[in-house]
C-alpha positions as protocol buffer text, in pm:
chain_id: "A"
residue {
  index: 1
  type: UNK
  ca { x: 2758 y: -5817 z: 7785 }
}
residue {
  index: 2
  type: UNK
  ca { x: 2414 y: -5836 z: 7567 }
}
residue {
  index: 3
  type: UNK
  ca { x: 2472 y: -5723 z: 7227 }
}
residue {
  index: 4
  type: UNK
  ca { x: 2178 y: -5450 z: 7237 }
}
residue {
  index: 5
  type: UNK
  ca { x: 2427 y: -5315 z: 7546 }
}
residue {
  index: 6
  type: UNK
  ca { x: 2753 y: -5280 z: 7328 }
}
residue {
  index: 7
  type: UNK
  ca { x: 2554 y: -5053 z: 7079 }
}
residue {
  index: 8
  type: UNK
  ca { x: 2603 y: -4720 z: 7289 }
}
residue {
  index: 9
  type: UNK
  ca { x: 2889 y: -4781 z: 7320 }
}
residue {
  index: 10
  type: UNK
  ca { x: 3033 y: -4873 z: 7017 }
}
residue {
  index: 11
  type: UNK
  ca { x: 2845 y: -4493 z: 6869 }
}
residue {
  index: 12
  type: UNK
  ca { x: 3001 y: -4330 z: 7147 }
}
residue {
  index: 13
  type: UNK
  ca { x: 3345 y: -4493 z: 7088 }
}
residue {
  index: 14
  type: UNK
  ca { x: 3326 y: -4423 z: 6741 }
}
residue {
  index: 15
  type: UNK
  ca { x: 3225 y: -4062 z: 6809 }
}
residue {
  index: 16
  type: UNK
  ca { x: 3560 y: -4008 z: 7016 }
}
residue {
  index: 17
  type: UNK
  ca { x: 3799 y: -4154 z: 6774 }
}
residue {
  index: 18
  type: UNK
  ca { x: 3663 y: -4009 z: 6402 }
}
residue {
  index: 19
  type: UNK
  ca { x: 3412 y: -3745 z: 6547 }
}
residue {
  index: 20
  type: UNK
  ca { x: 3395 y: -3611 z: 6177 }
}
residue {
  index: 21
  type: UNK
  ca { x: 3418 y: -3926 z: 5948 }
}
residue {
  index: 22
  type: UNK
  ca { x: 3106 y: -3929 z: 5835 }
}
residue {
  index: 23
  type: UNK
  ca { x: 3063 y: -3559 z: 5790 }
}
residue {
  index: 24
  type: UNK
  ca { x: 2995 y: -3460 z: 5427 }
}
residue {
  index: 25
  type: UNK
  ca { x: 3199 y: -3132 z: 5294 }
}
residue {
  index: 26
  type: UNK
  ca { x: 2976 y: -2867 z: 5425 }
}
residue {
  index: 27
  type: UNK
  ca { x: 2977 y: -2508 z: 5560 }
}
residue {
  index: 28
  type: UNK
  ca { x: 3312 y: -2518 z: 5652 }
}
residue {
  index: 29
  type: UNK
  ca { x: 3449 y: -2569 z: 5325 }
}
residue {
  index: 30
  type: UNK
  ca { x: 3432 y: -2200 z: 5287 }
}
residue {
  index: 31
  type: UNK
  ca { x: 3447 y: -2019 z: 4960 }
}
residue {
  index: 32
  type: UNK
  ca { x: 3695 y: -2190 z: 4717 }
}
residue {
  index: 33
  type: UNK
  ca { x: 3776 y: -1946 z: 4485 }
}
residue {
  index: 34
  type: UNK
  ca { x: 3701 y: -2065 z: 4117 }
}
residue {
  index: 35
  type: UNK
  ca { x: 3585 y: -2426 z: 4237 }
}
residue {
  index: 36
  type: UNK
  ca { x: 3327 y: -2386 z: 4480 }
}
residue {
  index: 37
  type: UNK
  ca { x: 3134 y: -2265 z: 4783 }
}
residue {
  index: 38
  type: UNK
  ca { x: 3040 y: -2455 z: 5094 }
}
residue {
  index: 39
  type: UNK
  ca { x: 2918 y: -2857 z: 4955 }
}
residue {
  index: 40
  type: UNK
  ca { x: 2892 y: -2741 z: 4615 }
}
residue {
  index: 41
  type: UNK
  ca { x: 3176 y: -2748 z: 4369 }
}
residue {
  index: 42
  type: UNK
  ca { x: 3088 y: -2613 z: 4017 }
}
residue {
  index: 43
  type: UNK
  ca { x: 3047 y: -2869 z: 3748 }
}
residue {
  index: 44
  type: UNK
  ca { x: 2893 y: -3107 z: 4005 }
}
residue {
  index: 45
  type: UNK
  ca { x: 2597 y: -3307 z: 3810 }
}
residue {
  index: 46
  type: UNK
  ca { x: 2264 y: -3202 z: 3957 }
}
residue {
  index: 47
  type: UNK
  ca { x: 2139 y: -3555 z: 4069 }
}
residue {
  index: 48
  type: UNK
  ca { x: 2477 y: -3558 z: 4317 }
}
residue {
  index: 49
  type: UNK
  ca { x: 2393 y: -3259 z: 4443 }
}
residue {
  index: 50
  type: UNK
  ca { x: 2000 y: -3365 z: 4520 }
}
residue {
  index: 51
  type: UNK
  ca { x: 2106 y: -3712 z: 4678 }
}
residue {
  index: 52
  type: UNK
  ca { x: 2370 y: -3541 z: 4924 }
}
residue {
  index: 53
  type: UNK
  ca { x: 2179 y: -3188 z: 4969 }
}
residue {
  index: 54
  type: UNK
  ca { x: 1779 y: -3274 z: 4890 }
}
residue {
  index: 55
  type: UNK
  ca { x: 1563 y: -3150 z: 4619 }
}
residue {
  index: 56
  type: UNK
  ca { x: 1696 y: -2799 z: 4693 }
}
residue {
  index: 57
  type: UNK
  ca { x: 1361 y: -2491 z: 4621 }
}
residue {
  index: 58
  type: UNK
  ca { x: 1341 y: -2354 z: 4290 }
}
residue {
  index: 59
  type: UNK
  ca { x: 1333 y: -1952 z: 4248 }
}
residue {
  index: 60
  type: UNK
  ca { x: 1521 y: -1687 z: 4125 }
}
residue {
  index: 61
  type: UNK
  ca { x: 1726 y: -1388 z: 4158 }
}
residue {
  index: 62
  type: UNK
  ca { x: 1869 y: -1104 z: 3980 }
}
residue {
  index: 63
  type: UNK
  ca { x: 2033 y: -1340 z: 3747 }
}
residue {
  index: 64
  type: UNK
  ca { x: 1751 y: -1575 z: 3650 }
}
residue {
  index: 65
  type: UNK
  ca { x: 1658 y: -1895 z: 3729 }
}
residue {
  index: 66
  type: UNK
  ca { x: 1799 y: -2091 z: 4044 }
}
residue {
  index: 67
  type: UNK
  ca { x: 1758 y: -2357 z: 4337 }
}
residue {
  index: 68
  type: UNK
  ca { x: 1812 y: -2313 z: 4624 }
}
residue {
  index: 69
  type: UNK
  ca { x: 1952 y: -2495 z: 4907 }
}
residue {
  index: 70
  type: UNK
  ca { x: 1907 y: -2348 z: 5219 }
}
residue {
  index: 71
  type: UNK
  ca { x: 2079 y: -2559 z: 5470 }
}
residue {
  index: 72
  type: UNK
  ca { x: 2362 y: -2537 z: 5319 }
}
residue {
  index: 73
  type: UNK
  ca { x: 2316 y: -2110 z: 5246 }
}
residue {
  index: 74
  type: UNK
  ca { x: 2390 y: -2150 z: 4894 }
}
residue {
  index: 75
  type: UNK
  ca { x: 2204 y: -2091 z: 4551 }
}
residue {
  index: 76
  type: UNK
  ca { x: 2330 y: -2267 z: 4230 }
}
residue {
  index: 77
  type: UNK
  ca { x: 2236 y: -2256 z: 3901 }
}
residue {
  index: 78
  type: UNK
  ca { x: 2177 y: -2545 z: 3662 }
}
residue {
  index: 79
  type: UNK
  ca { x: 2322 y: -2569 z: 3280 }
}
residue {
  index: 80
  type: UNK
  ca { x: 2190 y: -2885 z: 3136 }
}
residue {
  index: 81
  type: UNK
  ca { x: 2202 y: -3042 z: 3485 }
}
residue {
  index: 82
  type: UNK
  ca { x: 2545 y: -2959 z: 3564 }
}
residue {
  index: 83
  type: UNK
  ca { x: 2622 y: -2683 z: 3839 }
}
residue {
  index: 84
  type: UNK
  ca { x: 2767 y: -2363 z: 3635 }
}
residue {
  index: 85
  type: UNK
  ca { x: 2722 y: -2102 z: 3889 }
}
residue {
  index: 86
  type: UNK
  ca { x: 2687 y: -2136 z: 4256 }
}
residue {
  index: 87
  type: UNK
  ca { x: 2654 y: -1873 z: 4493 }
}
residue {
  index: 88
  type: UNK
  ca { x: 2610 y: -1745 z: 4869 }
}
residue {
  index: 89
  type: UNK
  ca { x: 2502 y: -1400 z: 5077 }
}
residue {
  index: 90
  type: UNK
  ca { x: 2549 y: -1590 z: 5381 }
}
residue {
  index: 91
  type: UNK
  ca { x: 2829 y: -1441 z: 5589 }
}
residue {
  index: 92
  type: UNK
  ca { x: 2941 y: -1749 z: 5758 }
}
residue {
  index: 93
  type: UNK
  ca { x: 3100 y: -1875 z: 5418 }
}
residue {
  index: 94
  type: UNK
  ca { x: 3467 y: -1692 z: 5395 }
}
residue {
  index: 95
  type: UNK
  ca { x: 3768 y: -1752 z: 5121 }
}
residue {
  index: 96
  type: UNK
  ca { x: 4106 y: -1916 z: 5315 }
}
residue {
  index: 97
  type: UNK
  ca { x: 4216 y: -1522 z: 5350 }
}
residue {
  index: 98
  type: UNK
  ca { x: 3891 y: -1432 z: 5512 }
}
residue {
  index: 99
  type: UNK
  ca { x: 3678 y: -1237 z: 5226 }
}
residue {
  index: 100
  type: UNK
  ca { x: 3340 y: -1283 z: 5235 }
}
residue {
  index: 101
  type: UNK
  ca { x: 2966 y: -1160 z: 5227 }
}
residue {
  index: 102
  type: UNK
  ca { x: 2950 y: -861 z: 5489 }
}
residue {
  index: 103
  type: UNK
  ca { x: 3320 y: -774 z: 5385 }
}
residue {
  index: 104
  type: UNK
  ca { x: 3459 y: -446 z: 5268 }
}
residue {
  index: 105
  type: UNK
  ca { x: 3562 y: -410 z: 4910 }
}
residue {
  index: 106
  type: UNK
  ca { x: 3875 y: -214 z: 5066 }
}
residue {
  index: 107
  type: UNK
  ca { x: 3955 y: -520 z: 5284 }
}
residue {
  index: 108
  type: UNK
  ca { x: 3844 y: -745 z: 4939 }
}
residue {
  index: 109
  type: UNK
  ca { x: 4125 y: -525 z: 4738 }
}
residue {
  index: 110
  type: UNK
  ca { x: 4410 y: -562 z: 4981 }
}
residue {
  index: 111
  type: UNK
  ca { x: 4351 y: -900 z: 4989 }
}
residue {
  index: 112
  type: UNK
  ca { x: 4354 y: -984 z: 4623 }
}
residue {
  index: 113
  type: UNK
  ca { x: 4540 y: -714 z: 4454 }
}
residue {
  index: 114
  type: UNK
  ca { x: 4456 y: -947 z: 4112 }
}
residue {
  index: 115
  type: UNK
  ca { x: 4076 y: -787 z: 4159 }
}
residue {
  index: 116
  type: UNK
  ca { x: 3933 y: -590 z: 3972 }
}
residue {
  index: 117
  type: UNK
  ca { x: 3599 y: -378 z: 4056 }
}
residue {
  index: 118
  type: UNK
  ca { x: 3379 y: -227 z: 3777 }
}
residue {
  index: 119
  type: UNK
  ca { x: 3068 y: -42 z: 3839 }
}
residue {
  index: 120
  type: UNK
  ca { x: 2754 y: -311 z: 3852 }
}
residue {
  index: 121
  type: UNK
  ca { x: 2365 y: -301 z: 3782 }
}
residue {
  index: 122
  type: UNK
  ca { x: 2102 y: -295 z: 4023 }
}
residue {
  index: 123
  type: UNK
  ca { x: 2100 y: -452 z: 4267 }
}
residue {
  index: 124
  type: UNK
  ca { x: 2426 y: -385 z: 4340 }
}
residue {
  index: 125
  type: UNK
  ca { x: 2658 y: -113 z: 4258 }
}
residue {
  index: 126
  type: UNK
  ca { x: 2997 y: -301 z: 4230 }
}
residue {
  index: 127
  type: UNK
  ca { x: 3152 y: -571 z: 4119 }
}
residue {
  index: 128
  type: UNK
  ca { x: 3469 y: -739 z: 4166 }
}
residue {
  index: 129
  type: UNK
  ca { x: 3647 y: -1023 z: 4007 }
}
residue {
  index: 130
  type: UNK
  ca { x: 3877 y: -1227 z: 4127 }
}
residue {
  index: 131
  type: UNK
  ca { x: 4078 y: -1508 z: 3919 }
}
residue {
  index: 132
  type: UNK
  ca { x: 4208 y: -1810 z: 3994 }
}
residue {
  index: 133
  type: UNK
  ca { x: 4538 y: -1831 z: 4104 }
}
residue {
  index: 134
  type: UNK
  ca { x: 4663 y: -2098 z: 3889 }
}
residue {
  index: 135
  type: UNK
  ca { x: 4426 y: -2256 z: 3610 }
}
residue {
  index: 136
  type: UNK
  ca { x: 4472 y: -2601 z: 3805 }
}
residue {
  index: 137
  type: UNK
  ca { x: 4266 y: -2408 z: 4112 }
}
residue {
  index: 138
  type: UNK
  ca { x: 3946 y: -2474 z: 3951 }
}
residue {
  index: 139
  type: UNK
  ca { x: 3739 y: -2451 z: 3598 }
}
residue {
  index: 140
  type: UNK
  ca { x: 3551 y: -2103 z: 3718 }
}
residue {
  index: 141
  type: UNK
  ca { x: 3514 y: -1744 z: 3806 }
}
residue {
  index: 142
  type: UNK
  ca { x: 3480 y: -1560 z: 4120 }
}
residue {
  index: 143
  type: UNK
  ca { x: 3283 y: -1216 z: 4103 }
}
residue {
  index: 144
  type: UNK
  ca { x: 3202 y: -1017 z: 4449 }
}
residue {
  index: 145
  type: UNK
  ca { x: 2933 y: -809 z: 4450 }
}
residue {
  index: 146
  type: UNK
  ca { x: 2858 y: -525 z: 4667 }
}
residue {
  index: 147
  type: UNK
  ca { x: 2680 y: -247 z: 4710 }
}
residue {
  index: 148
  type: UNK
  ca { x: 2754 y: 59 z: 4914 }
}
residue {
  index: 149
  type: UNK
  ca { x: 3155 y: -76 z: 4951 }
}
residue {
  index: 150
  type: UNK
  ca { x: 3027 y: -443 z: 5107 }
}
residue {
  index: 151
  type: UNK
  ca { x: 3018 y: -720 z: 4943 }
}
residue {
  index: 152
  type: UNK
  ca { x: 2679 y: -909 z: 4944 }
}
residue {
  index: 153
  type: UNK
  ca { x: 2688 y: -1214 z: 4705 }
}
residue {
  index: 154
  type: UNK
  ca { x: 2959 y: -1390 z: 4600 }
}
residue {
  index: 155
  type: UNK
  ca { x: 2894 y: -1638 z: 4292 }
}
residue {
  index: 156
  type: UNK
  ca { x: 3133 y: -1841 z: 4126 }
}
residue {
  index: 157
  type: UNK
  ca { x: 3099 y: -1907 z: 3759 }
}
residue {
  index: 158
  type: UNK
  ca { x: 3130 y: -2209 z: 3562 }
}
residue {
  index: 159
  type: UNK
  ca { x: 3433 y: -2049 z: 3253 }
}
residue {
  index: 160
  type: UNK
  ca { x: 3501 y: -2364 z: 3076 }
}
């Protein structure tokens, strides 16, 4: 068999036996509460982040400065070229329990009964915080914001 003729189906092959070996850590990662959401882990140097995600587009939001990576549905901002805060709205993204953006803050409190929710500023009108379950389960964070009893951002903080 010509060599040019093995190529399909060696890819194919390959496919079948590791169909996700080469897949980077991506949407399915989920929300990792106080380490991370989606391909982004907080802490992660910014030039790692642009070789495995792209330049990313620069903005902001409520908090300030940001880039974001679209893609991948998440936002993070940059201390000093190190991730400190990354964040998501997109719906898709869920904790191991199931919590979320376009979850209840009921279903949010019944899940983690270590929360607690404090009236917010605009543009939301609550927040909750959720800590890490053990310090080993990552250096950050987690804070669920919602307005009008659904959460619509969650953002993970950098606490060092």
């Amino acid at each position: 068999m010509p060599a040019r003729a093995l190529v399909p189906f060696v890819v194919v092959a390959a496919l079948v036996v590791a169909p996700g070996a080469a897949a980077r850590p991506a949407k399915e990662a989920g929300i990792r509460l106080a380490a991370g959401v989606g391909p982004v882990a907080l802490g992660t140097p910014r030039g790692v982040l642009e070789s495995e995600l792209g330049a990313g587009r620069g903005g902001s939001d409520w908090f300030g400065a940001t880039v974001r990576y679209p893609r991948q549905h998440v936002l993070v901002s940059y201390l000093v070229r190190t991730a400190f805060r990354v964040g998501t709205t997109w719906p898709g993204y869920r904790t191991a329990e199931g919590v979320g953006p376009g979850s209840t803050v009921a279903r949010l409190r019944r899940t983690y009964r270590r929360a607690t929710c404090d009236r917010a500023t605009r543009p939301f009108d609550m927040t909750c915080t959720v800590p890490a379950r053990t310090p080993a389960a990552g250096p950050g964070i987690t804070y669920f914001y919602a307005r009008k009893g659904v959460v619509r951002e969650v953002d993970i903080w950098l606490v060092d």
